[in-house]
N, CA, C and O of each residue as an XYZ file, in Angstrom:
892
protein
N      -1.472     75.432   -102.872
C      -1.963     75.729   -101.512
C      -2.987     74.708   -101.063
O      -2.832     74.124    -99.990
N      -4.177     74.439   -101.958
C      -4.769     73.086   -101.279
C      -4.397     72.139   -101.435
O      -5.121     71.194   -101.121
N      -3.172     71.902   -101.960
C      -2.463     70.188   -101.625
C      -1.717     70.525   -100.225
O      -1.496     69.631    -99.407
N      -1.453     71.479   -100.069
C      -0.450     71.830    -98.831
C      -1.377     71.097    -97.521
O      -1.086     70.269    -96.658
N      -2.667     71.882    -97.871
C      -3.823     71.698    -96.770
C      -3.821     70.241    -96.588
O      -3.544     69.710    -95.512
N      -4.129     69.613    -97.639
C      -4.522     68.291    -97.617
C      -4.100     67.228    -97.096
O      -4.526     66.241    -96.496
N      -2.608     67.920    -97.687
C      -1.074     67.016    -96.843
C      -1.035     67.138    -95.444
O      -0.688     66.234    -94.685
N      -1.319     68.028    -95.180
C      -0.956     68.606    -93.623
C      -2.544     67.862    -92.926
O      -2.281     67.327    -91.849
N      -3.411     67.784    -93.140
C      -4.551     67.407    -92.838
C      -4.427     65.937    -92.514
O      -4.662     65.620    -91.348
N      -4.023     64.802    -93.548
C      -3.760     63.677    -93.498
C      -2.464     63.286    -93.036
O      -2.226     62.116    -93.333
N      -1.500     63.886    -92.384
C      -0.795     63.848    -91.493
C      -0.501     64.015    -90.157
O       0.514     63.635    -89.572
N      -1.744     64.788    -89.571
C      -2.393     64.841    -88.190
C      -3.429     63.648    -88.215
O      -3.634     62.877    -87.278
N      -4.146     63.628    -89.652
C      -4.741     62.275    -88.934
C      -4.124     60.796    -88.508
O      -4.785     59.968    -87.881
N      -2.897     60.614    -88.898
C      -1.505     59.443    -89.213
C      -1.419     59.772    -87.514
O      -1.988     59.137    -86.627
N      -0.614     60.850    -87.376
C      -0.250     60.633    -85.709
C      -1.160     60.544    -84.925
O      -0.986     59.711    -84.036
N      -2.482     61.333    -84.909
C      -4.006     60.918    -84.203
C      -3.970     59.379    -83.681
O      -3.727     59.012    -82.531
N      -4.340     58.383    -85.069
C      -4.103     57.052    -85.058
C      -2.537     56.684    -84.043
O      -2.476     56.380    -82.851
N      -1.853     56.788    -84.653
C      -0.115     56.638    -83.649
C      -0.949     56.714    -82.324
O      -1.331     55.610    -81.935
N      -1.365     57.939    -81.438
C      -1.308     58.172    -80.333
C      -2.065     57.189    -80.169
O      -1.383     56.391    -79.526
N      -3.209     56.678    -80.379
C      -4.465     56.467    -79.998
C      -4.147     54.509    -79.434
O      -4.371     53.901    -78.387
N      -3.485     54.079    -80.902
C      -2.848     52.739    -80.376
C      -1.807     52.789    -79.357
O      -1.897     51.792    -78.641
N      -1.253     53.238    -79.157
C       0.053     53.744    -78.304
C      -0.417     53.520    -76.937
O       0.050     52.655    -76.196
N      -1.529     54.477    -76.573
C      -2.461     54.759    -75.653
C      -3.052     53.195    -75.097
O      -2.837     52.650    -74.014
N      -3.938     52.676    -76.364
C      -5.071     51.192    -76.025
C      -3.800     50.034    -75.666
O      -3.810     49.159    -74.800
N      -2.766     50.360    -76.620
C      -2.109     48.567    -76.438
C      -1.801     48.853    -74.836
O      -1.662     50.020    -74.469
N      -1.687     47.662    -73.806
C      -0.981     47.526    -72.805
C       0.765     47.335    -72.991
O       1.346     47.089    -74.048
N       1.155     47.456    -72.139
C       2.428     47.252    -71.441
C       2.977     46.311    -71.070
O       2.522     45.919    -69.995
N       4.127     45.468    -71.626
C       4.310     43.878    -70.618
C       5.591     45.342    -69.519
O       6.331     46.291    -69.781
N       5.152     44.677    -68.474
C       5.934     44.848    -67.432
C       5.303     44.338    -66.052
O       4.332     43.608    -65.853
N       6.402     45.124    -64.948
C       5.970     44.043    -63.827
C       4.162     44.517    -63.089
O       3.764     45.663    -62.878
N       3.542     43.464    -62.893
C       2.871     43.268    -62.562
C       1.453     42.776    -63.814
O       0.261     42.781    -63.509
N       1.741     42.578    -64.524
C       1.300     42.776    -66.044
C       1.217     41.383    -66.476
O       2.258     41.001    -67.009
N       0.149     40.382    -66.394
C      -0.076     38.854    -67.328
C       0.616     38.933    -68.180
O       0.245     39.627    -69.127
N       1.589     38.442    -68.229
C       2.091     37.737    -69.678
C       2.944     36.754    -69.815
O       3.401     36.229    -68.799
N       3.301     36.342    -71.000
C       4.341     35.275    -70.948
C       5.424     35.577    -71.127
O       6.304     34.717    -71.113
N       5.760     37.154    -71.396
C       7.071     37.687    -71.164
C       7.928     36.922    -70.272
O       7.530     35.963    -69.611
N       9.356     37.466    -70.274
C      10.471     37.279    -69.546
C      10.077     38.178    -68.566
O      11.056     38.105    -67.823
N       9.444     38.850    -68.126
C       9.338     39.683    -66.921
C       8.350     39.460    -66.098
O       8.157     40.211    -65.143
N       7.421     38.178    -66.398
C       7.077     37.169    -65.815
C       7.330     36.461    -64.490
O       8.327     35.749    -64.606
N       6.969     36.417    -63.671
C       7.532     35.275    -62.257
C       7.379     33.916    -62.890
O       6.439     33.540    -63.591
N       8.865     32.981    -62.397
C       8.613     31.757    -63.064
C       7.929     30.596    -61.868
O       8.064     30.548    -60.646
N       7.301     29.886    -62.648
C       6.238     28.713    -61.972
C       7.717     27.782    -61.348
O       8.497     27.258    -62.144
N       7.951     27.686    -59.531
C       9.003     26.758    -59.011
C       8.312     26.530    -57.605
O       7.333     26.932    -56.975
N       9.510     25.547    -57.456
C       9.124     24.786    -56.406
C       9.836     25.363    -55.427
O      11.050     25.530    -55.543
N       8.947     25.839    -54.031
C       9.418     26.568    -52.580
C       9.883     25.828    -51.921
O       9.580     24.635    -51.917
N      10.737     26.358    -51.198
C      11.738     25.352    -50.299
C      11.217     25.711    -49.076
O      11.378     26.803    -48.532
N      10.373     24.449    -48.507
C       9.313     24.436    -47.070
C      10.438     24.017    -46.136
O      10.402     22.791    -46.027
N      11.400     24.537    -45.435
C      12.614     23.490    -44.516
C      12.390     23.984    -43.540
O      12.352     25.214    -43.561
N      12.146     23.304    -42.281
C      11.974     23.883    -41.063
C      13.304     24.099    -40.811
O      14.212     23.443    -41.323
N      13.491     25.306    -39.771
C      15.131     25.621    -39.576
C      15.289     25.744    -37.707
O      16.309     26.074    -37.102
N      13.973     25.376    -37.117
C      14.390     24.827    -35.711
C      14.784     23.812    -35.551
O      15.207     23.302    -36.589
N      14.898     22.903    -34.227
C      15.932     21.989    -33.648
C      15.243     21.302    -33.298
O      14.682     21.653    -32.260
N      14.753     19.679    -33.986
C      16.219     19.394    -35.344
C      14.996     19.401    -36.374
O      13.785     19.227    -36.517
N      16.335     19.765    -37.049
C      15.524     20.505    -38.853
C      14.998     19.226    -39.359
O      15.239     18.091    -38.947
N      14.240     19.607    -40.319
C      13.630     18.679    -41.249
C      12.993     19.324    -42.603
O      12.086     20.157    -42.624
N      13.418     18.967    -43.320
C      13.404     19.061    -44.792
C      12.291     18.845    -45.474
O      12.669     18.649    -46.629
N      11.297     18.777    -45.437
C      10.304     18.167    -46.017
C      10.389     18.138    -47.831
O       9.931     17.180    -48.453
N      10.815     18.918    -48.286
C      10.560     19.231    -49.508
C      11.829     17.889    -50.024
O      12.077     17.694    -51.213
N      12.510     17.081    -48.879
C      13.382     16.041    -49.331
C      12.437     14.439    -49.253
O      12.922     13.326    -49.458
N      11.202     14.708    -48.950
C      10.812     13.249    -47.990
C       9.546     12.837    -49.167
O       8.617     13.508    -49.615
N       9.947     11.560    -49.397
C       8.506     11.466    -50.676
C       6.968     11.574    -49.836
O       6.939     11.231    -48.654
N       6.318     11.829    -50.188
C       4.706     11.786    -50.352
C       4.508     10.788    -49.215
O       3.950     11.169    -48.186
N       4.835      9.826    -49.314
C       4.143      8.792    -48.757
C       4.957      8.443    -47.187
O       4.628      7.455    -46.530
N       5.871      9.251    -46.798
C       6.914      8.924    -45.741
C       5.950      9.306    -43.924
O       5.306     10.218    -43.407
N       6.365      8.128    -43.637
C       5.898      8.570    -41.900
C       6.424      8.943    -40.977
O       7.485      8.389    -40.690
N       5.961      9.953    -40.178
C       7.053     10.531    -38.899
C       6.271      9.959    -38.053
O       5.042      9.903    -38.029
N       7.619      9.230    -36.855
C       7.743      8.517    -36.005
C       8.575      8.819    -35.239
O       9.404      9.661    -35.584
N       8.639      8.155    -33.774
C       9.422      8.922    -32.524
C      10.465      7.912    -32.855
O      10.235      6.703    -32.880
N      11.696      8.491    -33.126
C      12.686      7.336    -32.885
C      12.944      6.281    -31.893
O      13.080      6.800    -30.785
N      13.010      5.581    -31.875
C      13.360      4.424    -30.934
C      14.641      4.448    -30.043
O      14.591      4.032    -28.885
N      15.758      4.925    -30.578
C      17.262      5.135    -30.136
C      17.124      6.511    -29.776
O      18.315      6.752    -29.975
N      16.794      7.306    -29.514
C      16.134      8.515    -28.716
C      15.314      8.558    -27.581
O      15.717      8.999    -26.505
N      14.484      8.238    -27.716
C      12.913      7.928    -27.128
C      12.817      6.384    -26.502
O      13.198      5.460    -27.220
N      12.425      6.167    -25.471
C      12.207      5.337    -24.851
C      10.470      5.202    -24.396
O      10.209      5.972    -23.471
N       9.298      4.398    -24.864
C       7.875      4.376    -24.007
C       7.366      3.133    -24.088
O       6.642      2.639    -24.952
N       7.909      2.583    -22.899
C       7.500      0.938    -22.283
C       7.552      1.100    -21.111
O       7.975      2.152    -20.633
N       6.967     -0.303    -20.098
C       6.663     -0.556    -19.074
C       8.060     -0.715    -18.892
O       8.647     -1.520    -19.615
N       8.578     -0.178    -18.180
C       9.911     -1.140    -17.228
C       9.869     -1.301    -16.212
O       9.724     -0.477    -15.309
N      10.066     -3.107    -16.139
C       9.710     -3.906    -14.828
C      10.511     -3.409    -14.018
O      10.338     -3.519    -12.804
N      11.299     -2.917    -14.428
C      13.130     -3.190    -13.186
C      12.809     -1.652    -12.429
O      13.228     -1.399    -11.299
N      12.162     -0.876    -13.086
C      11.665      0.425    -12.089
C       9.923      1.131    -12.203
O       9.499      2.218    -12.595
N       9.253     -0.119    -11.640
C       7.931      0.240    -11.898
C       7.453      1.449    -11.188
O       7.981      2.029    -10.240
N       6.117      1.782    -11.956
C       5.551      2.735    -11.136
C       4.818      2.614     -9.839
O       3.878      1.821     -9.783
N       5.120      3.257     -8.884
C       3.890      2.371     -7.627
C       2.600      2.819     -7.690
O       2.437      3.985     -8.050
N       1.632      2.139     -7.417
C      -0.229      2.877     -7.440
C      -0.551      2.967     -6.427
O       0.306      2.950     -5.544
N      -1.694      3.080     -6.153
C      -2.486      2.594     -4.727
C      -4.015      2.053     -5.287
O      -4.772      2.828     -5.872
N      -4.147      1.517     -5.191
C      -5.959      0.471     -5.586
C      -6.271      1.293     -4.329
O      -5.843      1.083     -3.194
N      -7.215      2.408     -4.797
C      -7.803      2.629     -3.640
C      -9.648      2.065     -3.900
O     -10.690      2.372     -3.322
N      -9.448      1.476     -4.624
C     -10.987      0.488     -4.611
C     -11.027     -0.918     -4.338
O     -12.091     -1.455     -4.646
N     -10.240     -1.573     -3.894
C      -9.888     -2.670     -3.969
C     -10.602     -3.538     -3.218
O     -10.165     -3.683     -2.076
N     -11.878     -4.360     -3.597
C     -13.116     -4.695     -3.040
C     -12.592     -5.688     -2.047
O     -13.474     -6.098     -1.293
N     -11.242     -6.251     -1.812
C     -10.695     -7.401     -1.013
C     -10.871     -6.930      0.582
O     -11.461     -7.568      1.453
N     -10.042     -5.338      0.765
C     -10.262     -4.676      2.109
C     -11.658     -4.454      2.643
O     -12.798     -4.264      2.221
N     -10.798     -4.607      4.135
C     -12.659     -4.995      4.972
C     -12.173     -3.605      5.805
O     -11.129     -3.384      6.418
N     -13.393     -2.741      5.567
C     -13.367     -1.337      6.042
C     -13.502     -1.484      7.393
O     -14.169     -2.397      7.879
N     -12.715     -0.363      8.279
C     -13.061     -0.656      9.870
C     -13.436      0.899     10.323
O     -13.432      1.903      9.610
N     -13.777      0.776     11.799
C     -13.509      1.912     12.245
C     -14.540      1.686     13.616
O     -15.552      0.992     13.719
N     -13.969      2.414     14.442
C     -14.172      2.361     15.936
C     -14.128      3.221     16.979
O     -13.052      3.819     17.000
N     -15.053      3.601     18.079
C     -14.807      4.944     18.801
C     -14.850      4.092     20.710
O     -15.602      3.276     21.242
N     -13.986      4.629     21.033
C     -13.988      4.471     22.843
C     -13.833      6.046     23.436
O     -13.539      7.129     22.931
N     -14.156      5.621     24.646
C     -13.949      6.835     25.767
C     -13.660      6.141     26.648
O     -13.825      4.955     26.935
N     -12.784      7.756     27.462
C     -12.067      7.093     28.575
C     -12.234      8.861     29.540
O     -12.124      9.967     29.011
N     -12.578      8.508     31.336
C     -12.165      9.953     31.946
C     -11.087      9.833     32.766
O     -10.406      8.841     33.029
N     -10.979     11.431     33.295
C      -9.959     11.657     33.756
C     -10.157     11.478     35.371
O     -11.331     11.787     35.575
N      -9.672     11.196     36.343
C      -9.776     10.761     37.967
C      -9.533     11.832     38.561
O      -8.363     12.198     38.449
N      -9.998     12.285     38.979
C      -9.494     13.635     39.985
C      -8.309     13.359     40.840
O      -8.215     12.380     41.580
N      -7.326     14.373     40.676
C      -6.078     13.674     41.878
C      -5.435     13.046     41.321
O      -4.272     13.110     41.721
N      -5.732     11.823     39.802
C      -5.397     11.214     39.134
C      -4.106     11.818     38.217
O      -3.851     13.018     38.120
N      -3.156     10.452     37.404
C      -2.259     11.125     36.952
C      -2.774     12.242     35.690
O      -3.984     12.451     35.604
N      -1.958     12.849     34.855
C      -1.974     13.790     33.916
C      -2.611     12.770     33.259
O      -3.762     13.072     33.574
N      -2.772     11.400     32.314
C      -2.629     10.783     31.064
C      -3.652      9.953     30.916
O      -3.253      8.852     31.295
N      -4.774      9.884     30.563
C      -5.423      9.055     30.014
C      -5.281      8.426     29.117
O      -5.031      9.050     28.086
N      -5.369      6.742     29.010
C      -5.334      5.957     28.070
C      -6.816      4.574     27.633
O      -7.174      3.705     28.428
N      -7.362      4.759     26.302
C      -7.969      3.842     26.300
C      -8.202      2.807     24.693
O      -8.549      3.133     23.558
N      -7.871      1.671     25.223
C      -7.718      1.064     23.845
C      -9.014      0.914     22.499
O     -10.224      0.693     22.541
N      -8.374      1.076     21.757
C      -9.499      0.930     20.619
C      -9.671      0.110     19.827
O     -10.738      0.313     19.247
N      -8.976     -1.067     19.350
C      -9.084     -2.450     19.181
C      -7.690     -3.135     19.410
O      -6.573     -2.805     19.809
N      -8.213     -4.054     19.036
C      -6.929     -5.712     19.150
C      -7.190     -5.805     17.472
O      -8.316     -5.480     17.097
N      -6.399     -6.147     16.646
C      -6.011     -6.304     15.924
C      -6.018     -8.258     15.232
O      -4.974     -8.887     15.405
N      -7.125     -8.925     14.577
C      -7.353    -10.156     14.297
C      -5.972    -10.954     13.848
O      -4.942    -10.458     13.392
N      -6.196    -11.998     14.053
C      -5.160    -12.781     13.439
C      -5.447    -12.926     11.971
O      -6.504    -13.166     11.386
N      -3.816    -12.647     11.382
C      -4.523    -13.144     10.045
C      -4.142    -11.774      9.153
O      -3.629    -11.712      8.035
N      -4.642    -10.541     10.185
C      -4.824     -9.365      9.677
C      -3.698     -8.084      9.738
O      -2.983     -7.964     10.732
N      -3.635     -7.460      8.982
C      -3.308     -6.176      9.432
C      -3.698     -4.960      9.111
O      -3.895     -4.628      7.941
N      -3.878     -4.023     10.312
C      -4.917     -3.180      9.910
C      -4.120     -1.806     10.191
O      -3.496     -1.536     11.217
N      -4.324     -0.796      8.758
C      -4.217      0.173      8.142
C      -5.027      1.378      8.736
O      -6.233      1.615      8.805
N      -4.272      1.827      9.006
C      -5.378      3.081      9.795
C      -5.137      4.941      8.955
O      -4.159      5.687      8.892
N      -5.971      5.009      8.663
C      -6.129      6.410      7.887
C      -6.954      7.453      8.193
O      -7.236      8.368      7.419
N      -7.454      7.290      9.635
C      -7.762      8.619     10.251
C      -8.309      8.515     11.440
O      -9.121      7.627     11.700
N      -7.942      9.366     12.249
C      -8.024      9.691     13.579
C      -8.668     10.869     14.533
O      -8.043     11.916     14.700
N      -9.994     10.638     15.171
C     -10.335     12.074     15.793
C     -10.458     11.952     16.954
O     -10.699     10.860     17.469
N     -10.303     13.184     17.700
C     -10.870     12.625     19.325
C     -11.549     14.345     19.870
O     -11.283     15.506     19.561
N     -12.325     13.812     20.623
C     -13.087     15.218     21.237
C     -12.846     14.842     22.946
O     -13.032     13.776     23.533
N     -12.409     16.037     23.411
C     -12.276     16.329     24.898
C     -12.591     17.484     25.175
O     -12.331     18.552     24.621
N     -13.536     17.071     26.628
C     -14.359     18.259     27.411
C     -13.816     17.931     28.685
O     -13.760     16.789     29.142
N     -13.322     19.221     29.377
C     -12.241     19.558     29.944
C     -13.016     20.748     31.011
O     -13.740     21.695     30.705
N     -12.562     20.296     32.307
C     -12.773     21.867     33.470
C     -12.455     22.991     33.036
O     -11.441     23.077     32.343
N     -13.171     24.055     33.303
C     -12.709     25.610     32.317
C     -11.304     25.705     33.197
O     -11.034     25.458     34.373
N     -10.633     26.123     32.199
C      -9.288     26.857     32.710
C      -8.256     25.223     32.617
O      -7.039     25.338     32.758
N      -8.784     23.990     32.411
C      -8.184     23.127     32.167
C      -7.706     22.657     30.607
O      -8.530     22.888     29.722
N      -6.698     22.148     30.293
C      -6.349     22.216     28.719
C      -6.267     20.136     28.421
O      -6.274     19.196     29.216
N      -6.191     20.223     26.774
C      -5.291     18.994     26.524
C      -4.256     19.446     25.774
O      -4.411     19.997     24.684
N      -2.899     19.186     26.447
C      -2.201     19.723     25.404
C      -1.062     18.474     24.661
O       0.007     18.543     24.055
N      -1.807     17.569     25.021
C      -1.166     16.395     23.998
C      -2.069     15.610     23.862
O      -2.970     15.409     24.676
N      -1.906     15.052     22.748
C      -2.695     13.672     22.186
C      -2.144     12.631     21.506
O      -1.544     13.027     20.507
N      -2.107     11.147     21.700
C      -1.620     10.473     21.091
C      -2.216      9.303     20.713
O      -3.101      8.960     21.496
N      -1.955      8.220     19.342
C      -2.294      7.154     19.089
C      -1.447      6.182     19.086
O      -0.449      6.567     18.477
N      -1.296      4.884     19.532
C      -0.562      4.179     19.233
C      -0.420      2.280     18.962
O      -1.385      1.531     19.117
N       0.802      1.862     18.597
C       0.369      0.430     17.988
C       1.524      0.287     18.186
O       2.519      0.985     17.995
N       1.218     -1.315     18.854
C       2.410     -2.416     19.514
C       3.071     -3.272     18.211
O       2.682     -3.952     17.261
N       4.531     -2.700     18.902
C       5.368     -3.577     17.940
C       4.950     -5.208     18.123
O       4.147     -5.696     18.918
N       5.470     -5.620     17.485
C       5.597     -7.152     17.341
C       6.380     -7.859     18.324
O       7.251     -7.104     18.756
N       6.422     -8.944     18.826
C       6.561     -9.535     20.101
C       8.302     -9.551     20.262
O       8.692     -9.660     21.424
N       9.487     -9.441     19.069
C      10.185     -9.212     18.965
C      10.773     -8.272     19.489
O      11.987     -8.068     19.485
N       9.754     -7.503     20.083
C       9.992     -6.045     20.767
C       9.435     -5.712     21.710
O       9.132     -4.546     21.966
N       9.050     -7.335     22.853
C       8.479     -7.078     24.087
C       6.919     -6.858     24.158
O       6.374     -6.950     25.257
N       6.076     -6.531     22.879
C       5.008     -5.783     23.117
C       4.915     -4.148     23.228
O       3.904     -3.462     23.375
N       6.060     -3.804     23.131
C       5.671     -2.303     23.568
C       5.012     -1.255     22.751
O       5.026     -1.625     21.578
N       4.434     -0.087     22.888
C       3.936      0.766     22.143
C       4.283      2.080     22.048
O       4.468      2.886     22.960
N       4.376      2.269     20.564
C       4.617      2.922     19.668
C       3.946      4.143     19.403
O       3.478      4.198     18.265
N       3.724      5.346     20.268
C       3.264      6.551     19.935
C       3.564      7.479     19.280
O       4.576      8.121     19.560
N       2.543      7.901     17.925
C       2.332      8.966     17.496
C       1.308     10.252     17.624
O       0.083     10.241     17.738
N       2.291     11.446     17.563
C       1.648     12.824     18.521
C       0.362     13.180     17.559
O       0.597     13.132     16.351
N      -0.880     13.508     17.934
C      -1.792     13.864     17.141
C      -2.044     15.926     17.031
O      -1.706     16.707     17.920
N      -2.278     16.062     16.555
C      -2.814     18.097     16.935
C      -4.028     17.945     17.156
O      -5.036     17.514     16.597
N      -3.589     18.562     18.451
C      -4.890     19.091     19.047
C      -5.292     20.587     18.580
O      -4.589     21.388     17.963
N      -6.282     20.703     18.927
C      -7.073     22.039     18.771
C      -8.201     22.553     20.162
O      -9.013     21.885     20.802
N      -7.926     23.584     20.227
C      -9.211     24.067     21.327
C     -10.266     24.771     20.519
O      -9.787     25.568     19.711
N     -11.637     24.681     20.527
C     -12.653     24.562     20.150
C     -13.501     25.867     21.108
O     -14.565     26.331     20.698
N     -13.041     26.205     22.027
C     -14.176     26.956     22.785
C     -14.506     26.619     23.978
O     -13.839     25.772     24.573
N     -15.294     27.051     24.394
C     -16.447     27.150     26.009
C     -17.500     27.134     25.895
O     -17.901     27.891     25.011
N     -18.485     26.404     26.576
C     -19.805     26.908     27.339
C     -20.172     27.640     28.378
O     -21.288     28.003     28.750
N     -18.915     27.853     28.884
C     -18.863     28.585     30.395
C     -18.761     27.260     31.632
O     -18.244     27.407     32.739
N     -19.479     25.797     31.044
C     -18.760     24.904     32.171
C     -17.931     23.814     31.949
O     -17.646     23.014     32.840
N     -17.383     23.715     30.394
C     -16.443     23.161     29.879
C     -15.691     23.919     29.204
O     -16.015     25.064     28.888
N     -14.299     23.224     28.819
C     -13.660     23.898     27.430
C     -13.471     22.326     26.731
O     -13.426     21.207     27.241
N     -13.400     22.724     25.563
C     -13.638     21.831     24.549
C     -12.397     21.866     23.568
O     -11.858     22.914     23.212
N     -11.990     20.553     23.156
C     -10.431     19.942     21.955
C     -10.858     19.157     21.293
O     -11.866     18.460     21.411
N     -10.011     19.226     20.446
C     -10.511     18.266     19.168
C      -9.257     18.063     19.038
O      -8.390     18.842     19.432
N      -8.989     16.588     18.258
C      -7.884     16.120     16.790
C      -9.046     15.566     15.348
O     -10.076     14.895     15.285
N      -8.331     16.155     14.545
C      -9.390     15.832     13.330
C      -7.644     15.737     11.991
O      -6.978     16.547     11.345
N      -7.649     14.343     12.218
C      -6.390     14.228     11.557
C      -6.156     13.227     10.111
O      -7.334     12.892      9.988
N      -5.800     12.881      9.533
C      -5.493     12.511      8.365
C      -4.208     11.291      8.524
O      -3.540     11.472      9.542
N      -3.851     10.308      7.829
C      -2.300      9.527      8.237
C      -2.612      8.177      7.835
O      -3.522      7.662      7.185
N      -1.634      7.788      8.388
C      -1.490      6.277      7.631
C      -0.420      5.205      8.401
O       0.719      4.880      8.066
N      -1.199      4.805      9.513
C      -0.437      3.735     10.444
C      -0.519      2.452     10.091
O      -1.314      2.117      9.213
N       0.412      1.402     10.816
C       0.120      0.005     10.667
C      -0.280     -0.700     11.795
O       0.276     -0.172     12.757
N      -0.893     -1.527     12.112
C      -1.420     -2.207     13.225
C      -1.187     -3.811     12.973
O      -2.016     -4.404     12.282
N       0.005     -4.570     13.561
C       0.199     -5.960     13.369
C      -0.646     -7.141     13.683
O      -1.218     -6.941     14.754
N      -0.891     -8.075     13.265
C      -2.206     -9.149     14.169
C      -1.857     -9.318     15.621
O      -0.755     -8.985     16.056
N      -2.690     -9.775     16.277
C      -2.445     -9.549     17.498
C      -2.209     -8.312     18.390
O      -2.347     -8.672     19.559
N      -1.937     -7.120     18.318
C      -1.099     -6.656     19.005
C      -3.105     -4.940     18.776
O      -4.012     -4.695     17.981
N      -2.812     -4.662     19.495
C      -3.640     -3.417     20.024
C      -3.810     -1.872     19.734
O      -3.068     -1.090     20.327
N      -4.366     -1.596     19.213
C      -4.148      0.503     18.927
C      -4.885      0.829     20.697
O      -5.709      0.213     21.373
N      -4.203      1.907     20.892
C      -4.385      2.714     21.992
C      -4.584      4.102     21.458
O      -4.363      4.380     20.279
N      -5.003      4.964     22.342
C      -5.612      6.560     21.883
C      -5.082      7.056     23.895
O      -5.539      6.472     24.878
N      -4.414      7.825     23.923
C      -3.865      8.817     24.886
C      -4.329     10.173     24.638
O      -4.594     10.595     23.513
N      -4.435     10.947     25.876
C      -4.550     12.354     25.960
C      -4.025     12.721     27.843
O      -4.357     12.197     28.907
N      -3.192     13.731     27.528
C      -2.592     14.710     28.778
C      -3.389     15.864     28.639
O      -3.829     16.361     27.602
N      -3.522     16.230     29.802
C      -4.247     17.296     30.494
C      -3.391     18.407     31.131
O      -2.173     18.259     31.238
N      -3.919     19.339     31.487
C      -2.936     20.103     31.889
C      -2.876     20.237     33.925
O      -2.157     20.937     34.638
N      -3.601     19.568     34.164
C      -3.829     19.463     35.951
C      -4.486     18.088     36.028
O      -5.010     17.466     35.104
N      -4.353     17.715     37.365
C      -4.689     16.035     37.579
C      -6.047     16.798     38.316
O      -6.964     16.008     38.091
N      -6.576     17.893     39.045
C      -7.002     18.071     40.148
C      -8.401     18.898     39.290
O      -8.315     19.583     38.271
N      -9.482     18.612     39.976
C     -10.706     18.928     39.244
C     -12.013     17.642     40.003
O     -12.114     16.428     39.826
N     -12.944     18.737     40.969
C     -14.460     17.803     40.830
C     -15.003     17.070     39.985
O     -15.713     16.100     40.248
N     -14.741     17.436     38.997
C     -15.341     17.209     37.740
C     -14.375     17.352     36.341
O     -14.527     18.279     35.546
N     -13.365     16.286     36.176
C     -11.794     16.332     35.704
C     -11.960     15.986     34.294
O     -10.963     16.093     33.580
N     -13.363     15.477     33.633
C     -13.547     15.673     32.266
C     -12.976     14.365     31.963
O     -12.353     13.503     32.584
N     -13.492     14.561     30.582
C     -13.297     12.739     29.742
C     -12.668     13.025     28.184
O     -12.377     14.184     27.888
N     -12.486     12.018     27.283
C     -12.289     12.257     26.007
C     -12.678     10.676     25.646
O     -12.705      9.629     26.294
N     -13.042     11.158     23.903
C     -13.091      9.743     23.162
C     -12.540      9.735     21.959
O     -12.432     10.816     21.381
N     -12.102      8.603     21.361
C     -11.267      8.539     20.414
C     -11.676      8.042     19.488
O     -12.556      7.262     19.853
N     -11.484      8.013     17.782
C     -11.828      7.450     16.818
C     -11.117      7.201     15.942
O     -10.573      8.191     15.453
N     -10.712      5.636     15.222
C      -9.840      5.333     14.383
C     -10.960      5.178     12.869
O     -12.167      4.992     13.019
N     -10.447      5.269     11.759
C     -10.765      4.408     10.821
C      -9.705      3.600      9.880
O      -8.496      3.517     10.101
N     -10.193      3.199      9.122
C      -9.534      2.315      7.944
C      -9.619      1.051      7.567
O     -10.644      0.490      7.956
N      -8.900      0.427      6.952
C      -9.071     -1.220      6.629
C      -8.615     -2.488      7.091
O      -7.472     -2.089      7.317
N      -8.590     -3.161      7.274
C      -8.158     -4.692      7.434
C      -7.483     -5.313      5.961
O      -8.066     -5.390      4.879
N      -6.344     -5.648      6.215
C      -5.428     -6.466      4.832
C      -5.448     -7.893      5.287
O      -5.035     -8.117      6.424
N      -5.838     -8.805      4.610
C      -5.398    -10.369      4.720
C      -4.195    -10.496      4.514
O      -3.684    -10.151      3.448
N      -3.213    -11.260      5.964
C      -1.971    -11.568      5.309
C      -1.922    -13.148      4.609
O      -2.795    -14.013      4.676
N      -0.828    -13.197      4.040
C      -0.577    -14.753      2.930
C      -0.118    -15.347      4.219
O       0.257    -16.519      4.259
């Protein structure tokens, strides 16, 4: 009977031990350091772009350069279809600009006209803006305005009108008041004259009102 004990005693302590290592050792499995086969293996990822157009990188050594193809891509000057500019600083142009007035005659026709320069030899002058103010009998209007520049002698001298916008501005109670406040880009040949026009809406008036006109812009040397 006490060997029975003894036996049986030192045989719970045998599996005790069993459990206890069983328990401490770890586990190779997944997620688990080891050098097992159940391991992820150390490789090389395949980086390939798969938009348009693909490129491979994981094919191109270390040291390779990307560049715009040439037989694709085109970026040079081409003479045969240049770009146009404008030098708008171009210290050569001689800045102008000039104002006249002119009135209206009572009884007189609808149209006032008064010139605003002659144009140098040599030159041609560029015109890039235009204003004119007219004070007018109440109840009297301008309802046209014009600027203009003589063709070249090839063409008699004659002139060449362009319509300006007018605007009405208001009253004092003994005028009414117009404006052009305009923007553009005319040519004026050597020799030959800019004019500034305005129509009215009645010839007849004591007091039939005036307008004045204003050009600006530059002078070009011709070769």
């Amino acid at each position: 009977m006490y060997k029975f004990r003894n036996a049986l005693i030192g045989l719970i302590s045998v599996l005790s031990l069993v459990a206890i290592a069983t328990v401490s050792v770890p586990h190779i499995g997944r997620g688990a350091i080891s050098a097992g086969s159940n391991a992820p293996t150390n490789q090389t990822q395949n980086v390939n772009v798969v938009n348009t157009p693909s490129v491979n990188v994981a094919n191109f050594p270390a040291t390779t350069n990307v560049a715009i193809d040439p037989s694709a891509n085109t970026v040079k000057i081409d003479t045969a279809n240049p770009l146009l500019v404008r030098d708008v600083e171009n210290s050569a142009r001689q800045p102008f600009h000039n104002v006249e007035f002119a009135g209206f005659e009572d009884g007189a026709n609808f149209t006032g006209f008064v010139p605003i320069t002659t144009v140098p030899a040599g030159k041609r002058l560029v015109i890039e803006y235009c204003s004119l103010i007219a004070t007018m009998p109440v109840g009297q209007t301008i309802f046209n305005a014009r600027i203009g520049t003589q063709l070249l002698d090839s063409n008699n001298g004659s002139t060449l009108y362009h319509v300006l916008t007018v605007s009405a501005q208001g009253s004092d109670g003994l005028r009414d008041f117009f404006s052009v406040s305009q923007e553009l880009r005319l040519y004026a040949d050597p020799g030959t004259t800019v004019f500034c026009a305005a129509q009215r809406s009645s010839p007849i008036g004591s007091n039939p009102g005036s307008f004045g006109c204003a050009i600006s812009g530059y002078f070009v040397s011709l070769p």
